[in-house]
C-alpha angles and dihedrals in degrees: 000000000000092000099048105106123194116213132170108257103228113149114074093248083054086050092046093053087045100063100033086071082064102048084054094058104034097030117188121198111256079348155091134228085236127000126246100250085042103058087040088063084044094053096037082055096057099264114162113243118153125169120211115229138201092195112313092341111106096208094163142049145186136186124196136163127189113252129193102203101109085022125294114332147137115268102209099211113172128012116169137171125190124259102246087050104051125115088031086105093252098139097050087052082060101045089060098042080056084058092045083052089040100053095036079057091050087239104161097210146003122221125188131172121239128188107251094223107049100102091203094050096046087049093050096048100037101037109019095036100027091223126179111241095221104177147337122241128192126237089330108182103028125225117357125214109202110095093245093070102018107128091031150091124257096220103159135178130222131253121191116183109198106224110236128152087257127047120259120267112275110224126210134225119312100233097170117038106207129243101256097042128098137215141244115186134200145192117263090238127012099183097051087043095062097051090051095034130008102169091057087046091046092050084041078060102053090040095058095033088058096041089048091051097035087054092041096048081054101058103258133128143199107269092165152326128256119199093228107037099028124218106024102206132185143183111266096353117109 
C-alpha cells in the first residue's frame, strides 16, 4: 500500500486512464460509463477525479461533482479499483484523499451512493469510513445499462461524510446486536447471485428495499454490520 499514490487526474490521457478503469468495471456493450468531452467539462470546472497509482499504473479510479441539493457538498459518483488490486485497502485511501479535497475546498460534506446489497461495500463505508446512512432510494437510477447491474434494480443508499480536519472513526464488527436493535440481511454475494440466479437476487432485492423503508419510516438508523445478521439498525443511534 506504501507505494499507491493518489493524484488529480487533469490532462485528457490522465482522464482517459482514468476512465478506462471504469469501463472496465462497469463495462457497457459498443460504450463508455462518460464520455471523453464530458468528464473534461467536469474536471475544467473544478470536478473532483483522481486515479490511484502503484508507480505509473493507474489501478483506481474515482469521479465526484459539487451539488447543491442539502446545501453545498461533494457527490462522490463513481469510485473503482481493479480487480487485481481490490481488498489492499486502495479505495479507502481514496475516499480520504476526497476529504482532504474536500476540507482544503471548504465543502462541508461528501455524499456517494452504495448498493445496499453489496456486503463489501456496506463493510467498507460503514466500518472502514464511519459513514452516516442518510436515506434509501428505490431503484434510483433506473435501468442500467453496464453488464454488473443489468436485470436488476438500482436501489442504492446514501452515504453522507461529514467534512472535518480529521476522518471520520472507523467502527468494528458488530458482534452482539442489542436488544433493541433490529437486522437487515444480505446475500454473501450479490453479483455472483444474479448470474446464477436472478429471480432469487431480484426477490433479495424486494425483501431489503421494504425492511430499509419500513425501519426508516419508523425512525431507526444504521449504527453497525455484523457478518452474520447484516445492517444492525436503532432508534435514535447513527
Amino acid at each position: 500500500m506504501s507505494n499507491i499514490k493518489v493524484r488529480e487526474l487533469k490532462s485528457l490521457p490522465e482522464q482517459s486512464a482514468g476512465r478506462e478503469i471504469f469501463d472496465i468495471t462497469w463495462p457497457v456493450i459498443g460504450g463508455t460509463e462518460i464520455t471523453p468531452n464530458l468528464m473534461q467539462a467536469f474536471v475544467h470546472n473544478g470536478a473532483y477525479f483522481v486515479g490511484a497509482y502503484d508507480g505509473e499504473k493507474i489501478v483506481g479510479a474515482t469521479f465526484g461533482f459539487i451539488g447543491t441539493a442539502g446545501g453545498i457538498h461533494l457527490h462522490s459518483h463513481m469510485s473503482a479499483v481493479l480487480l487485481d488490486y481490490r481488498d489492499r485497502g486502495i479505495g479507502a485511501l481514496m475516499k480520504r484523499h476526497q476529504l482532504t479535497w474536500a476540507y482544503e475546498h471548504k465543502i462541508p460534506f461528501i455524499t456517494w451512493t452504495f448498493d445496499p446489497l453489496v456486503k463489501r461495500n456496506a463493510k467498507l463505508n460503514i466500518l472502514k469510513l464511519g459513514v452516516e446512512v442518510a436515506s434509501y432510494h428505490p431503484n434510483f437510477y433506473g435501468v442500467m445499462p453496464d453488464l454488473i447491474n443489468a436485470g436488476d434494480d438500482s436501489d442504492r443508499l446514501m452515504a453522507k461524510w461529514v467534512v472535518g480536519p480529521t476522518s471520520p472513526s472507523e467502527k468494528s464488527l458488530t458482534t452482539t446486536i442489542p436488544d433493541s436493535a433490529i437486522t437487515i440481511s444480505v446475500p454473501e454475494d450479490i453479483v455472483k447471485l444474479r448470474e446464477t440466479n436472478l429471480a432469487e437476487a431480484k426477490s433479495a432485492r424486494v425483501r431489503v428495499r421494504e425492511e430499509f423503508l419500513a425501519a426508516f419510516k419508523d425512525g431507526y438508523k444504521v449504527m453497525g454490520f455484523s457478518d452474520e445478521a447484516g445492517y444492525v439498525l436503532t432508534k435514535g443511534t447513527k
